[in-house]
KESETI-842043 format. One line per 10 residues: for each residue x, y, z of C-alpha. Coordinates in Angstrom, 2 decimals, padded with zeros to 5 digits. Example, Ala and Ser with C-alpha at 12.3 -4.5 7.8 and 13.67 -1.06 7.14 Angstrom:
KESETI-842043
012.30 -004.50 007.80  013.67 -001.06 007.14
//
This chain:
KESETI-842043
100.72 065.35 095.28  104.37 065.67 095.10  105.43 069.33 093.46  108.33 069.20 091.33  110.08 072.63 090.54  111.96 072.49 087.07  115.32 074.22 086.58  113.90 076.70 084.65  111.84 077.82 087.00  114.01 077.54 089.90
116.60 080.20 088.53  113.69 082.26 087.76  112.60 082.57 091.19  115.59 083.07 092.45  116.26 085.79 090.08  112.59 087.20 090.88  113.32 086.85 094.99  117.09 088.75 094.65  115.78 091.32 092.25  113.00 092.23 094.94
115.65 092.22 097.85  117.57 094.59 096.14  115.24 096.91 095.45  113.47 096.81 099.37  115.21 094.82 102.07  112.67 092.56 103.25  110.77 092.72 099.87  112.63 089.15 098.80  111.28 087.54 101.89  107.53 088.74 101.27
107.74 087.01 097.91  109.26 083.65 098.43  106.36 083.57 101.21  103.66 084.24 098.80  104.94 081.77 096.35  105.24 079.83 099.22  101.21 080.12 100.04  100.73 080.00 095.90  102.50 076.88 095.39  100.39 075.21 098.85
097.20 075.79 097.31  098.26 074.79 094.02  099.61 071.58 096.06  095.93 071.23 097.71  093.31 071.85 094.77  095.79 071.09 091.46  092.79 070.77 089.20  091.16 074.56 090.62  093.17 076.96 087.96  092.20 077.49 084.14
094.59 076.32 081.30  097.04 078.77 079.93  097.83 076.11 077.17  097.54 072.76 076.15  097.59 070.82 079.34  099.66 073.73 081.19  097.54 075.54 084.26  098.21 078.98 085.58  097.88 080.34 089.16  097.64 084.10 089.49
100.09 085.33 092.38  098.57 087.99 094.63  100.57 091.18 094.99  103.27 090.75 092.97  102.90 090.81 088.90  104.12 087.08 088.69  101.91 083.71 087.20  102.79 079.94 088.14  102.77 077.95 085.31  102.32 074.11 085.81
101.10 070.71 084.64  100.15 067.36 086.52  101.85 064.89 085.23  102.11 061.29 086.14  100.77 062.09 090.01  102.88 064.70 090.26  102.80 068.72 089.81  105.87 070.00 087.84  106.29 073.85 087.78  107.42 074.51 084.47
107.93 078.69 085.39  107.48 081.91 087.73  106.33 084.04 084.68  106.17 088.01 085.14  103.29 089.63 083.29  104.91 091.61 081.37  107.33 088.67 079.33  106.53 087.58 076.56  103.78 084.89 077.40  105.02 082.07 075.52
108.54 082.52 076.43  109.14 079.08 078.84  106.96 076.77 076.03  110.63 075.63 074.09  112.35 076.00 077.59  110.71 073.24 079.42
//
């Protein structure tokens, strides 16, 4: 399946990835590769992560506070958002 990043969630990785550069040189890197791995599994078992709402599906990230939100949707997986724990959780629902 073909993985579709929205806008939304574009800037917010991209935000997430400069924020972590500034605060550790090399830090940036370590987390675009994890979202890297994250969004390869996601890509190989789509159906393998519980709903977070409606048809919406969440993938915990591993070692950084961050949750991939995303749907299937017409063969295709769209990630709506790179959500940090601690936003409010139903921030990127009007966004998408």
């Amino acid at each position: 399946m073909k993985i579709i990043i929205t806008k939304l969630a574009q800037k917010e990785f991209n935000d997430a990835k400069a924020f972590y550069e500034i605060e550790q040189s090399g830090l940036g890197a370590r987390f675009e590769k994890v979202i890297k791995q994250a969004l390869l599994r996601i890509k190989q078992f789509p159906t393998t992560w519980p709903f977070e709402r409606g048809e919406v599906r969440r993938h915990l990230v591993h070692k950084f506070p961050y949750k991939i939100l995303y749907s299937i949707q017409k063969g295709q997986i769209v990630i709506l958002a790179f959500s940090h724990f601690h936003r409010n959780p139903d921030y990127w629902i009007d966004k998408k």
